[in-house]
C-alpha positions in Angstrom: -19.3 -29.8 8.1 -16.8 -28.0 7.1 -13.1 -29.4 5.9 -10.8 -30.5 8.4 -8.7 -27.7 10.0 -5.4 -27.6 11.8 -5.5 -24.9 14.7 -2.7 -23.9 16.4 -3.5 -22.1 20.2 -1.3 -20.4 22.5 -3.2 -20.1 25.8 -2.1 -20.0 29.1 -4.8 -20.5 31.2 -5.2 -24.6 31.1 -9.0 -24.6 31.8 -9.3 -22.9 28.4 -7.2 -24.4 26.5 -9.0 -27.5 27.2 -12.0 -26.0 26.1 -10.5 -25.0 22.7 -9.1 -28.5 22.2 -12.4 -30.2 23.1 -14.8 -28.3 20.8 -12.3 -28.0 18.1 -11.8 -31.8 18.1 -15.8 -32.1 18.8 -16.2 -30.5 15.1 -13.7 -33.0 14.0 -11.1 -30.8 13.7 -7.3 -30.7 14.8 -5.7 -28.5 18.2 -2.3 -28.3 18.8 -2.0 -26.8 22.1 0.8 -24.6 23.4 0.8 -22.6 27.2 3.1 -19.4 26.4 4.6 -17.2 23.2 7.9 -19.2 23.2 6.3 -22.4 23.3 3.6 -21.3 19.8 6.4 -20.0 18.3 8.5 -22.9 18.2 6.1 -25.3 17.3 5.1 -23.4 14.4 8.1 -23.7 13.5 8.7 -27.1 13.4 5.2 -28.1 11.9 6.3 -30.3 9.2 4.7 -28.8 6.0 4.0 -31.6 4.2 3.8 -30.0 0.7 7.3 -28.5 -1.1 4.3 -25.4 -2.4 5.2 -22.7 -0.5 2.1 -21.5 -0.7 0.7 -24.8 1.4 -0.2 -23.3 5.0 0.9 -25.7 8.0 -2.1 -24.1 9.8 -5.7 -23.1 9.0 -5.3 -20.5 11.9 -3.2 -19.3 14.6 -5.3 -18.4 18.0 -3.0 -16.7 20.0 -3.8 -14.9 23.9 -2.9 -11.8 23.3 -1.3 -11.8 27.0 1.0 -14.6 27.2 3.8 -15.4 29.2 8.0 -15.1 28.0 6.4 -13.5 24.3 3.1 -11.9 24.2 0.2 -12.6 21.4 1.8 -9.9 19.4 5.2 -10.6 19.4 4.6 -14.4 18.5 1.6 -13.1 15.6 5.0 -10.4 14.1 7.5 -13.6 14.3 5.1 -15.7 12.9 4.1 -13.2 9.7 7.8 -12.7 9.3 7.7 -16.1 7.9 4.5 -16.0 6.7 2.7 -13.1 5.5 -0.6 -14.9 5.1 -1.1 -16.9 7.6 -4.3 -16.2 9.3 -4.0 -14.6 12.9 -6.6 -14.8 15.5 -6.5 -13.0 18.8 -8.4 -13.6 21.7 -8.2 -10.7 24.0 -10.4 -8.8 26.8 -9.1 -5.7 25.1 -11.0 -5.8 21.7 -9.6 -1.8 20.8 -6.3 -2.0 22.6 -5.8 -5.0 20.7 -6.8 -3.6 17.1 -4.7 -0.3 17.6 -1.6 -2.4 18.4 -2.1 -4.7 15.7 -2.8 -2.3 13.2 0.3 -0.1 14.2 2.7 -3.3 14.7 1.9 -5.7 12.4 0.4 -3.4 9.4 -3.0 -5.2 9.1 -5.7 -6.1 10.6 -6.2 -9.7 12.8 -9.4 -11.2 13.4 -10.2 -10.8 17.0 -12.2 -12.6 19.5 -13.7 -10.7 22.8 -13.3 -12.8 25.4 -14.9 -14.4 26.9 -17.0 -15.6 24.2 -18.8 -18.8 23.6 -16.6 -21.8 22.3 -19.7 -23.0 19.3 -19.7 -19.3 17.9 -16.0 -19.2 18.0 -15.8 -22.5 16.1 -18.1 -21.0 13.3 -16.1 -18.2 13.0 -13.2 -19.9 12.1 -14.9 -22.3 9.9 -16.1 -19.0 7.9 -13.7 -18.9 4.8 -16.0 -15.7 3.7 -14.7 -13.9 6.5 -11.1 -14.7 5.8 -11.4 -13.3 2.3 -13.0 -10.8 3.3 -10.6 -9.6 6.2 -8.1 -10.0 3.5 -9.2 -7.6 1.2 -9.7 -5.3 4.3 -6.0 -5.6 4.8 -5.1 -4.0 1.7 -7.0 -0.4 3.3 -5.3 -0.8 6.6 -1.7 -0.6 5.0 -3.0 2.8 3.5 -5.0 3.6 6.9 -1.1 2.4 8.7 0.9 5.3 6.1 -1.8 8.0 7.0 -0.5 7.7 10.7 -4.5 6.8 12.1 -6.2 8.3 15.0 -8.3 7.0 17.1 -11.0 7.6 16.3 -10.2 6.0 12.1 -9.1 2.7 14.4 -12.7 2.3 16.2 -14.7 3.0 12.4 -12.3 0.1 11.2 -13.2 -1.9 14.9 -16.7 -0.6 13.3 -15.7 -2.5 10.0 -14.8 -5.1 11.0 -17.4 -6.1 13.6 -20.1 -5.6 10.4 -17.5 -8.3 8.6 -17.7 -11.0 10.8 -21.7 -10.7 11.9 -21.3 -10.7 15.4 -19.6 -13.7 15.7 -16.6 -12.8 17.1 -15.9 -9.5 17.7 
């Protein structure tokens, strides 16, 4: 099993935040649930950190809707990198390409994205894959060049294309 992770998840809809928080703490790992943008935001936050490094993250990953009520996925995901730049983003969203255009163009990098719906025991793996983290990382550095060049369409969907080789399936 994989280390222990905190997970904090903005979702609305209560049935599937449920869902997150059972298989989450099924693989023995931590949920903090919050319903809208406002709500993510704020606990984030006010997570203690628990370490004076800076570079100690109070989260393993952020799963944010990216259509949530008072502030939407992406305002929450730009608040949230404001404060810190690497903390890992995940966005759960109907709208795989919509999604990756407007995080590309508003938050200069790429999120890991989740097509919903999608099945809760593949989700769980996905965030469990440190590999794909690294690797989404180093994909970030490209996307700030990709973000300068001012990208089309068509350079978003062979970086959707990327990306979906990246993470095997899994999530995308």
């Amino acid at each position: 099993m994989a280390k222990q992770m905190k997970v904090l998840i903005a979702e609305d809809e209560p049935s599937v935040a449920g869902l997150y928080e059972m298989a989450l703490s099924d693989r023995g790992h931590e949920a903090m649930i919050t319903s809208n943008g406002s709500e993510c935001l704020q606990t984030y936050t006010k997570a203690p950190a628990g370490n004076p490094n800076a570079e100690f993250r109070k989260f393993d990953a952020i799963v944010l809707d990216f259509s949530l009520p008072s502030l939407n996925g992406m305002q929450v995901a730009k608040s949230i990198l404001s404060i810190n730049p690497k903390e890992r983003i995940v966005f759960a969203s109907g709208y795989v390409v919509d999604t990756l255009t407007k995080s590309v163009a508003e938050l200069g990098r790429v999120v890991e994205l989740v097509q919903k719906p999608f099945e809760m025991e593949g989700f769980i793996d996905m965030l469990e894959d440190v590999a794909v983290t690294r690797e989404l990382e180093a994909l970030n550095v490209d996307v700030k060049k990709i973000k300068d060049m001012h990208p089309s369409p068509e350079q978003l969907r062979d970086l959707l294309h990327g990306l979906k080789k990246i993470q095997k399936g899994r999530s995308l």
